[in-house]
N, C-alpha and C positions, 0 to 999 in steps of 0.2 A: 419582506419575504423570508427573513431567517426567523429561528425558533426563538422562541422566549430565552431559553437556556441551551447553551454551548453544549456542544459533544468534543467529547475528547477519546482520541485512538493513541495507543503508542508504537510507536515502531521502533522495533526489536531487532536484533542483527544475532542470528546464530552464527555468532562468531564475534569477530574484535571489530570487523566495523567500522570506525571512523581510524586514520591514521593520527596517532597522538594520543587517542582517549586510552585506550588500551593499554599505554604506557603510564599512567596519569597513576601514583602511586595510592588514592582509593577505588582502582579499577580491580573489581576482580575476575580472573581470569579462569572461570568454570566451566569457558563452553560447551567442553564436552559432558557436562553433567545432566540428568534430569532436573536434580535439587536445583542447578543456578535458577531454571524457568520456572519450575514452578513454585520459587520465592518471590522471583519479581511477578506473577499471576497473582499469587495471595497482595505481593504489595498495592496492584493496580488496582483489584476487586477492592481494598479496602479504600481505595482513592475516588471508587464509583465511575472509573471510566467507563467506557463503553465497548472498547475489543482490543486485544493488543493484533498488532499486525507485524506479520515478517515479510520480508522483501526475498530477493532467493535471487541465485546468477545460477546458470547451469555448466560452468568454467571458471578456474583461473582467468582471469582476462589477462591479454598480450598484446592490448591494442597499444603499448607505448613501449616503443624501440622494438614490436616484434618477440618481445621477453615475459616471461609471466614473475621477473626481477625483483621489478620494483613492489608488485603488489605483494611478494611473499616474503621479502626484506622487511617491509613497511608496515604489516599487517592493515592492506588496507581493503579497499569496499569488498575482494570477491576474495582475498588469501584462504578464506575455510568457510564454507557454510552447510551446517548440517541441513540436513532433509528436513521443511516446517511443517510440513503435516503429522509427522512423528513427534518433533518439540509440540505441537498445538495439543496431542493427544494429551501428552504428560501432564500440559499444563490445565486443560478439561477435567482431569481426574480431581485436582484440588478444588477448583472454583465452580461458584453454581452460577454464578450473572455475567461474566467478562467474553465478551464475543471472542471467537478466536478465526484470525486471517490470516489465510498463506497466499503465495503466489504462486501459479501452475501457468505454463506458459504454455499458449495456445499451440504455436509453431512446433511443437515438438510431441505434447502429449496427444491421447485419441480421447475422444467426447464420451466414449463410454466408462470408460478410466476415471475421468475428471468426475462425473456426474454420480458414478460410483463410491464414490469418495470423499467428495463432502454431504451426497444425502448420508454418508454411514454416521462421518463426525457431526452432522447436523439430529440426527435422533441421539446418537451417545451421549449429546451434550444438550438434549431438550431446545433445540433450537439455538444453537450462537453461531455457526459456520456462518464464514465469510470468502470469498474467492474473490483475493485479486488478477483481474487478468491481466495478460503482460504478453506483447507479441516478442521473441527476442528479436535480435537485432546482432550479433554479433557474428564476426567469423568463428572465435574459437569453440561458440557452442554450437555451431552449424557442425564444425568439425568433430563434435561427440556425437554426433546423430545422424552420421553417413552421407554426410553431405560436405562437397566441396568449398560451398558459398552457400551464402543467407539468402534467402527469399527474397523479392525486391518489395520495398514496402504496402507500395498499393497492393500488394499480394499479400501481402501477411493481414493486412487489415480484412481483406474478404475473407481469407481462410478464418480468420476469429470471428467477423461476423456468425458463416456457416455452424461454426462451433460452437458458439451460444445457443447458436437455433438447435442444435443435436441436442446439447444437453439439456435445453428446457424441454424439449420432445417427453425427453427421457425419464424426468423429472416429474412429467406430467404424464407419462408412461401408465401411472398406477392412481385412480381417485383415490380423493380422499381417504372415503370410506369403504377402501376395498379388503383390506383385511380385516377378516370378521372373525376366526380365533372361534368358530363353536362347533367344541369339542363332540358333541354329541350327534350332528348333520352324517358324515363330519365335514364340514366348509373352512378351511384355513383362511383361502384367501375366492373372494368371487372371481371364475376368470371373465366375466362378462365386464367388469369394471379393470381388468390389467388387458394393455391392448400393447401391438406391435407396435414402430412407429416409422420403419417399413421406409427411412430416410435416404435417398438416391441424390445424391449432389454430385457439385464441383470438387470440391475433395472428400467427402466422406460420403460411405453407405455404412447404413447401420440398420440394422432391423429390430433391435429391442423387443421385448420391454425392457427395463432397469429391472433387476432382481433385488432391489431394495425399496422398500415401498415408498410413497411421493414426503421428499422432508417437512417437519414441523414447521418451516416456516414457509413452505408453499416450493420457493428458492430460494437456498443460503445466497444471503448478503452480496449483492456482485461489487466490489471494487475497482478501479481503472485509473491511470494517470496517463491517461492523452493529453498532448500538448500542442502536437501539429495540428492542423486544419483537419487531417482525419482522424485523428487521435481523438481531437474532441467532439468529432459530429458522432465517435465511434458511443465514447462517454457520456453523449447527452441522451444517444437512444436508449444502452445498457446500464451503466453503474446505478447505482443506489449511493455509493459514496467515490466523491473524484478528490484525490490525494494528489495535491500539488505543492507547488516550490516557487516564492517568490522575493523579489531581493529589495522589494518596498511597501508599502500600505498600498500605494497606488495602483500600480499593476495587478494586485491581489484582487482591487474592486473592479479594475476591467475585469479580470479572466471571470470575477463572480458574476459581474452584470448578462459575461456573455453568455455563459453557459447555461445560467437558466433561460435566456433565451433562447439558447438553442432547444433545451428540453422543451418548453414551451410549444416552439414551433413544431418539435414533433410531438403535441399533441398530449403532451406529459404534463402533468402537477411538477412546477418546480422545484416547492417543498417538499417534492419526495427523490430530490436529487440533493445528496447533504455532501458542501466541498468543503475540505479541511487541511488548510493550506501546513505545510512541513515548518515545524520550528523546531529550533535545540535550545531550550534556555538553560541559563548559568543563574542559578539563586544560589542567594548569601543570607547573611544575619543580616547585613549589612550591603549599601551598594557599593562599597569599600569593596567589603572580603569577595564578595560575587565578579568585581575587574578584575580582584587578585587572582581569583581560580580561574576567570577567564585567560590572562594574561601568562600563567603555568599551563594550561591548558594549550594555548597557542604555541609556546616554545616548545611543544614538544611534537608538534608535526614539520615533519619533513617535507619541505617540495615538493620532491617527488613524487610521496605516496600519495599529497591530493593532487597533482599533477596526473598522476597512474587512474586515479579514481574520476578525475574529470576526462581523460581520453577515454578512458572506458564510457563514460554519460553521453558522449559527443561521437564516441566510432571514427575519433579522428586520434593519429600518431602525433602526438603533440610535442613528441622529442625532436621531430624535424625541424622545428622552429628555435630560435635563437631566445636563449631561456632568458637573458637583460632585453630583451627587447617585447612591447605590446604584441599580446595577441590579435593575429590580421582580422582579420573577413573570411570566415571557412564555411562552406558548404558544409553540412552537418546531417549525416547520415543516421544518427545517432536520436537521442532527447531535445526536441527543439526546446523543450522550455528551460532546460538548462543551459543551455548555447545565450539565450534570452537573459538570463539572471545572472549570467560572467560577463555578457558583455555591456550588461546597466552595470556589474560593480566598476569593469576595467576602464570605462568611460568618465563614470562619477572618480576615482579615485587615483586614475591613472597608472595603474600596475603595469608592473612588468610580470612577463611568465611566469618568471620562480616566483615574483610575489602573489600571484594569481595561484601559486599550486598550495604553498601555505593558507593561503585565505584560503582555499576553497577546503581543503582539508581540514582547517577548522573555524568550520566558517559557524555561525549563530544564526540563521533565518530569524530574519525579522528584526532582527537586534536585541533581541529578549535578556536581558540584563540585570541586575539586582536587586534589592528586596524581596522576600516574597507581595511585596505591595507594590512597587513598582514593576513585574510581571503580570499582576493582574490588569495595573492598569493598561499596560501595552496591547494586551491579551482583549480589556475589555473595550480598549480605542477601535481596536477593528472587529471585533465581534458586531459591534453596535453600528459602525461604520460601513457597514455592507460589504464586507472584504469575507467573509469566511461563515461557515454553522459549526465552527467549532475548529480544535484542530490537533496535528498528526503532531505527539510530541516525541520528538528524538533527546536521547539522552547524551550526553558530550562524554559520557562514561557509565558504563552499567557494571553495577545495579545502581550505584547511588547516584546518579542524575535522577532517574525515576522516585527515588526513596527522598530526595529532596524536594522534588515537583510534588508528590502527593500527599508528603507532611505536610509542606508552608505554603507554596500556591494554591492549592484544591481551597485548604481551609479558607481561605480570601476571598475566593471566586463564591464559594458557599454561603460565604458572611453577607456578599450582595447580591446575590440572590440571580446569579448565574450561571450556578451548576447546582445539579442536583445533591439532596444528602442521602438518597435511599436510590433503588434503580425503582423505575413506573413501573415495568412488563417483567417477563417469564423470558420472552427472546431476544436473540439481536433485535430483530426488524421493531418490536415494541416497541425495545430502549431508545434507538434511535429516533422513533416516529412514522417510521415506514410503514406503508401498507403489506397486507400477506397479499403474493399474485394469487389471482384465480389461475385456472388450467387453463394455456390457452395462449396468455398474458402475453407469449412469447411473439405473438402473431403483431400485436401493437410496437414491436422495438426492430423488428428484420427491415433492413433497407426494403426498396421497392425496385423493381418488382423483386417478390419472393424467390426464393430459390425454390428448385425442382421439388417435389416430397413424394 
């Protein structure tokens, strides 16, 4: 069921991102630049990936000790993140093939906004938008958004159902060929093909139409990283590409087995569901120099900040627990699949807390290790292994993690003829293999029964 050839995404952190990398003394520290992104754009496009992706928090997080401390001490997962859709714009200006993904979170923004917004990046850029959706989850960003407390989960998952369905309404608000541009009629746009879409729900009304016409690729790119049981039934009806995290080969080929079954059962092509499980690899000249930069790389994260950046994953105060002693059994309010991947390391390895905040803070998914030849093969054990259609490369430091991966890896993976050397298409959905939705498409992914319209 996977592609001949591997996709590769990179996730990108507007900002510093991992605790340790940051510090790592060929990190360089541009965030607030245009030029940092769209140098590592030109570097990716020339690597032939397929989209970089940014992840986004909409807070400081203070889910540990109640302090936003540790993560602005530390610079860790949420200390600064610029707005992605502004970086995405930058980085569109330089490149003609590299998909470009933000995260826009369901819980907080409106369907007309969202759908707004990447049909505009989705024309600007001839087709590469990509939207990951994300329901949040946390107190401190419920707290920027006029609210007391977070939504309880089986709520936030309908409310993002409802939201998908608005925006594809919306989406599909305008045919194809509705703007007709002749000048002499004069007909800009048919109104007989732009219609309202007159949407009356559980939380949204909206009457549209979108005042940008229907995007080049029908609907930018939908992304997802469900992990709970509704996370992933959320995943199996909407994404196009599911972004996970796993702490072995083995769990990697469950969550793959399961999830195209679930698309399956709802009816879907599972080859048009592409999961691309999260690695950070460490390449060297050498498997030598690749431990060593692993090994500098690891001293140089703090407990805490991957401590701070795993309570913020989990939605659990992890300072409350005694930091020499195993993490218990917690209820997790939070990312189940991360909860999943700390507690197969803390099991296999036997950590205690503080060494569970170091490893997670610099931790290596997958175990992705050195040579550019021994990467590939790790890369191509579970490609071929039914673990993955490719996958989400994190950088253990930007820019040059990236600028490493797609000098000496790509070239590898290319030699065996497991990644491309040119892009196939014009769009995301090409590159990847994805179909373009027809109008409509959205009716085949809404739970059942339908919501009100």
């Amino acid at each position: 069921m996977t592609d001949p050839q591997m996709h590769l995404a990179a996730f990108i952190t507007a900002g510093p991102g991992r605790p340790g990398g940051w510090r790592f003394p060929a990190s360089v520290p541009g965030w607030l630049s245009a030029d940092y992104y769209q140098n590592i754009a030109r570097t990716l496009e020339d690597g032939r990936f397929d989209l970089a992706f940014f992840a986004d928090i909409l807070s400081v997080p203070d889910r540990f000790g109640s302090s936003t401390d540790t993560q602005l001490r530390n610079g860790a997962l949420g200390s600064m993140r610029l707005d992605p859709l502004h970086v995405l714009s930058s980085m569109g200006a330089v490149t003609r093939h590299l998909g470009l993904a933000a995260t826009v979170s369901t819980t907080y923004a409106q369907p007309f906004t969202v759908a707004r917004s990447f049909a505009s990046l989705d024309h600007l850029t001839g087709g590469r938008a990509a939207w990951n959706v994300v329901t949040s989850f946390q107190e401190s960003e419920a707290r920027n958004f006029n609210r007391d407390e977070q939504f309880p989960r089986e709520k936030r998952y309908e409310r993002a159902d409802e939201f998908l369905e608005v925006a594809a309404k919306l989406w599909d608000s305008w045919e194809d060929d509705a703007l007709i541009l002749d000048t002499e009629a004069p007909l800009f746009a048919d109104p007989a093909k732009v219609q309202a879409i007159d949407h009356k729900g559980e939380w949204f009304t909206v009457q549209g139409p979108l005042n940008v016409p229907r995007p080049p690729q029908g609907y930018p790119v939908v992304i997802q990283a469900g992990a709970s049981a509704k996370g992933k039934d959320f995943a199996a009806r909407w994404s196009d590409v599911i972004f996970c995290s796993h702490a072995s080969l083995e769990s990697a080929q469950d969550f793959y087995r399961e999830i195209k079954e679930r698309a399956a059962a709802h009816g879907r092509d599972p080859r048009q569901v592409k999961i691309l499980p999260s690695i950070a690899p460490i390449v060297g000249a050498t498997g030598a120099i690749a431990r060593q930069i692993f090994e500098e790389l690891f001293e140089l994260v703090p407990p805490l900040g991957g401590l701070s950046t795993l309570a913020y994953h989990l939605d659990v105060d992890l300072s409350t627990f005694p930091l020499d002693e195993r993490l218990p059994d917690v209820e997790v309010p939070g990312v189940e699949g991360h909860y999943r991947e700390v507690r197969e390391i803390t099991e296999r390895e036997g950590l205690t807390l503080r060494e569970l905040g170091k490893q997670y803070g610099g931790r290596v998914e997958g175990g992705f290790i050195g040579s550019a030849t021994d990467v590939a093969d790790g890369l191509e054990e579970w490609f071929t292994g039914g673990a993955c259609d490719g996958f989400m490369v994190q950088a253990p430091y930007q820019p040059g993690g990236f600028e490493d991966f797609t000098r000496q890896v790509v070239p590898e993976l290319q030699k065996r003829g497991l990644f491309r050397t040119e892009y196939e298409g014009g769009t995301l959905r090409e590159n990847l293999g994805l179909g373009r939705p027809a109008a409509r498409e959205w009716e085949n992914r809404i739970p059942r029964p339908a919501s009100v319209a």
